[in-house]
TILODO-549970 format. One record per residue (C-alpha): residue number from 1; x negated, y negated, z negated. Coordinates in pm, whole numbers, plus 32768, in hexadecimal, padded with zeros to 4 digits. Example, Ala and Ser with C-alpha at 12.3 -4.5 7.8 and 13.67 -1.06 7.14 Angstrom:
2
<1; <7B32; 81C2; 7CF4>>
<2; <7AA9; 806A; 7D36>>
END
This chain:
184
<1; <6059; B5B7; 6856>>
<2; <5F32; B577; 67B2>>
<3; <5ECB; B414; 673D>>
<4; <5D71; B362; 67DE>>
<5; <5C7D; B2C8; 6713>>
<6; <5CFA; B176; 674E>>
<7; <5E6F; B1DE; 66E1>>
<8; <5DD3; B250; 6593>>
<9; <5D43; B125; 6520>>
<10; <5E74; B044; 659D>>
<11; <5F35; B126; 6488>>
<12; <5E36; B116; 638A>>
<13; <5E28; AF89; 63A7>>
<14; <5F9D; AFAB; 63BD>>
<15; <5FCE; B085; 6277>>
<16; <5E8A; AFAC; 61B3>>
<17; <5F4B; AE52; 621A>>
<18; <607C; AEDE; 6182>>
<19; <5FED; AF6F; 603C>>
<20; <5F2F; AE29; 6019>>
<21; <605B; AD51; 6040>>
<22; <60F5; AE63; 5F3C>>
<23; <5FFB; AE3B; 5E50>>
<24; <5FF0; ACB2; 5E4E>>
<25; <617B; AC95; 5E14>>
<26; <6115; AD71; 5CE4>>
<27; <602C; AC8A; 5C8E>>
<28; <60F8; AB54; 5CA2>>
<29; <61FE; ABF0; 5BE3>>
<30; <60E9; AC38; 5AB6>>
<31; <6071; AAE9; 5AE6>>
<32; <61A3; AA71; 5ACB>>
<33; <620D; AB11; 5980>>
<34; <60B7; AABB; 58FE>>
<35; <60F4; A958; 5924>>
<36; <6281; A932; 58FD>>
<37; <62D2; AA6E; 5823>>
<38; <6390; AB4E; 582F>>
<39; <64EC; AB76; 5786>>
<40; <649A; AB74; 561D>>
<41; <6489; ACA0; 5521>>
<42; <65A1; ACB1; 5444>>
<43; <64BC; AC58; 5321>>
<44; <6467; AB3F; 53C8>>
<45; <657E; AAC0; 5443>>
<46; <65F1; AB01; 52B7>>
<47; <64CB; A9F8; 526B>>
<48; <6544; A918; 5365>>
<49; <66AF; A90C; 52EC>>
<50; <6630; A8D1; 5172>>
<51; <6536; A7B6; 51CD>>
<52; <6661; A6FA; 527C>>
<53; <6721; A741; 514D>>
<54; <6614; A6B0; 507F>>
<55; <65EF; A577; 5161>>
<56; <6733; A556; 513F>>
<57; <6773; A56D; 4FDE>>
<58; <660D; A528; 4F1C>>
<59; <66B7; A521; 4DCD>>
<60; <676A; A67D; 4DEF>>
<61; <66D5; A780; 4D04>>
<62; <6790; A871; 4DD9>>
<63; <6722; A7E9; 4F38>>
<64; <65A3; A833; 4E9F>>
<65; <65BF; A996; 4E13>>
<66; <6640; A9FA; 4F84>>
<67; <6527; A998; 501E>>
<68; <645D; AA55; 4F2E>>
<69; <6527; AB74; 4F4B>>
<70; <6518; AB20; 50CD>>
<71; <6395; AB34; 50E9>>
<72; <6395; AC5C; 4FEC>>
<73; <6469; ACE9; 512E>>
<74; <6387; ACA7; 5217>>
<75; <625D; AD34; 5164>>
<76; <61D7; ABE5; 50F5>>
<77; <619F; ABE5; 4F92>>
<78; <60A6; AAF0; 4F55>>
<79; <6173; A9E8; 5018>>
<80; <6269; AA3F; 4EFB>>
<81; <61EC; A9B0; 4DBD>>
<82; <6226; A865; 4E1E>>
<83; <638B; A871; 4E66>>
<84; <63CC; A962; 4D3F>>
<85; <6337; A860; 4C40>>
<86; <63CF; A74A; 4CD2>>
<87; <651F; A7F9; 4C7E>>
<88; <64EB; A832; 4B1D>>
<89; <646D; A6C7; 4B1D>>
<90; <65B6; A64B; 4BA6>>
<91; <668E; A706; 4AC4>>
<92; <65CA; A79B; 49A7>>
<93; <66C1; A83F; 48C5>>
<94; <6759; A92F; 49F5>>
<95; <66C5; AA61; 499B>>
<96; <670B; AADB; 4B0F>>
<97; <65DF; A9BF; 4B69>>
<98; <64EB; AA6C; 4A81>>
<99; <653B; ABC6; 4B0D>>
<100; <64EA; AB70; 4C59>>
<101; <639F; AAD5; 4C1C>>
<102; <633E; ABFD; 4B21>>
<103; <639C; ACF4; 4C4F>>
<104; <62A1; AC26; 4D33>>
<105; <618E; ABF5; 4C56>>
<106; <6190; AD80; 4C2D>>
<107; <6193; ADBD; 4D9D>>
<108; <6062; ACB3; 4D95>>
<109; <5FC4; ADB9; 4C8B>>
<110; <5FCC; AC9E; 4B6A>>
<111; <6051; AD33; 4A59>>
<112; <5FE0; AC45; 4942>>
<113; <607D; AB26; 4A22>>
<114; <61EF; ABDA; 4A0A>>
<115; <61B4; AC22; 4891>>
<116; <616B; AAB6; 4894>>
<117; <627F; AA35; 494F>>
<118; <636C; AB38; 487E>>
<119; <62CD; AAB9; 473B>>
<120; <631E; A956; 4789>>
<121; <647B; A9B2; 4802>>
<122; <64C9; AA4E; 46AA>>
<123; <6448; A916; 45F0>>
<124; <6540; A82D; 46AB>>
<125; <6641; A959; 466B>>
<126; <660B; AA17; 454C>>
<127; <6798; AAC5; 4574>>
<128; <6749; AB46; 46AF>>
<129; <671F; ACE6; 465A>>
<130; <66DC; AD3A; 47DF>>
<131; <658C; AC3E; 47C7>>
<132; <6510; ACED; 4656>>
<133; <653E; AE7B; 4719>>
<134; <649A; AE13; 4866>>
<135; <638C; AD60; 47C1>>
<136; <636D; AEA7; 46C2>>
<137; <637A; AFAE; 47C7>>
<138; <626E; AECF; 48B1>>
<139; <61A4; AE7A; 4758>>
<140; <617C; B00E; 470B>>
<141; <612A; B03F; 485F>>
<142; <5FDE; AF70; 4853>>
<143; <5F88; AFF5; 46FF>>
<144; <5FDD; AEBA; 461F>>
<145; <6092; AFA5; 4528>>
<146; <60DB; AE5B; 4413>>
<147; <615B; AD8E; 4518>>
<148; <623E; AECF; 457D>>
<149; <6291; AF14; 443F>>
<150; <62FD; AD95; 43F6>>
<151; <63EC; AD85; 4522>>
<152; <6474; AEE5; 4503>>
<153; <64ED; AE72; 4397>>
<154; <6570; AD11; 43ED>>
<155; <662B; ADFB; 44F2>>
<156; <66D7; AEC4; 43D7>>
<157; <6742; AD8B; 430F>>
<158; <67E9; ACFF; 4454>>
<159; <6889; AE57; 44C0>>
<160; <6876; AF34; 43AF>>
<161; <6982; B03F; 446A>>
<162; <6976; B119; 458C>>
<163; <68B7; B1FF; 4641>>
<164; <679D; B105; 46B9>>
<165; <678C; B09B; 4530>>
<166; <6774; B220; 44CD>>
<167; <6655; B23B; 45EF>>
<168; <659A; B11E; 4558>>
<169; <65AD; B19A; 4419>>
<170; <64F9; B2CB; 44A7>>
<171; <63F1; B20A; 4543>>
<172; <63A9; B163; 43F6>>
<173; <638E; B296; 435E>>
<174; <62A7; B2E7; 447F>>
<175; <61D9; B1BA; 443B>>
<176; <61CE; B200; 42C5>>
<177; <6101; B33F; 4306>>
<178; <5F98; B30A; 427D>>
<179; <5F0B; B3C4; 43AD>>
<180; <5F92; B28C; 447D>>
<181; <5E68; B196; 44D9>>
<182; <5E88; B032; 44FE>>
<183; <5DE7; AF29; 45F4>>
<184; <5D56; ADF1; 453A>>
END
């Protein structure tokens, strides 16, 4: 049996109502999503935890370095900073405080800001040996061979032994070498 003229475009209209109606669920779904969202990430959802942590404890040290480590998480380091110094302003003398702003600010690309914040760390705790090697290993890295060479040796007089004391030994040595340049 073959179908008339007038058959045909009953089925077209047919088949074109139905895609349409197809297509527009498709699009209220989208819109939808656009303007509830969708389930959340789990970076974000990481962010959102952490800022209800932080709202509920604004004095916690702790409560602020997650949420910096949250939006580190969820590929946000700029919005960082801000919780990461507010950390190390809460409890300055925790070295883990220091750490985490240091890692941000080098995701950020501002090295001189985590020498900084390293530097001033080791001033309000000159016996902490960890602070003197990260801030010589970052200080070599960017070329400011006396600052390197400073830290490296208040290093040794906190932790004279082991294998990371041998290995800084042979990084001085390293930085002794005439053909080494500095930065101003």
């Amino acid at each position: 049996m073959l179908l008339d003229e007038k058959r045909t475009k009953r089925i077209v209209r047919i088949i074109a109502i139905l895609t349409s109606i197809a297509f527009a669920g498709v699009g209220v779904v989208v819109i939808a999503l656009v303007i509830f969202g969708g389930t959340p990430s789990a970076g974000e959802q990481l962010v959102k935890d952490a800022r209800a942590a932080v709202e509920a404890r604004p004095n916690d040290a702790e409560a602020w370095n997650r949420l910096a480590s949250a939006y580190l998480a969820d590929e946000k380091p700029l919005e960082a900073v801000e919780p990461a110094k507010k950390a190390v302003a809460l409890a300055p003398r925790e070295f883990s405080n220091t750490q985490i702003l240091v890692s941000v600010q080098l995701r950020n690309g501002d090295q001189p800001g985590a020498i900084t914040a390293l530097q001033n760390f080791t001033r309000r705790v000159p016996d902490e040996p960890q602070a003197f090697l990260q801030l010589g290993q970052l200080a070599q890295q960017v070329g400011r061979i006396p600052l390197a060479r400073l830290s490296y040796a208040a290093y040794l007089n906190l932790n004279p032994e082991g294998a990371t004391a041998e290995a800084v030994r042979e990084a001085l040595k390293g930085l002794s070498d005439p053909a080494v340049t500095t930065t101003p």
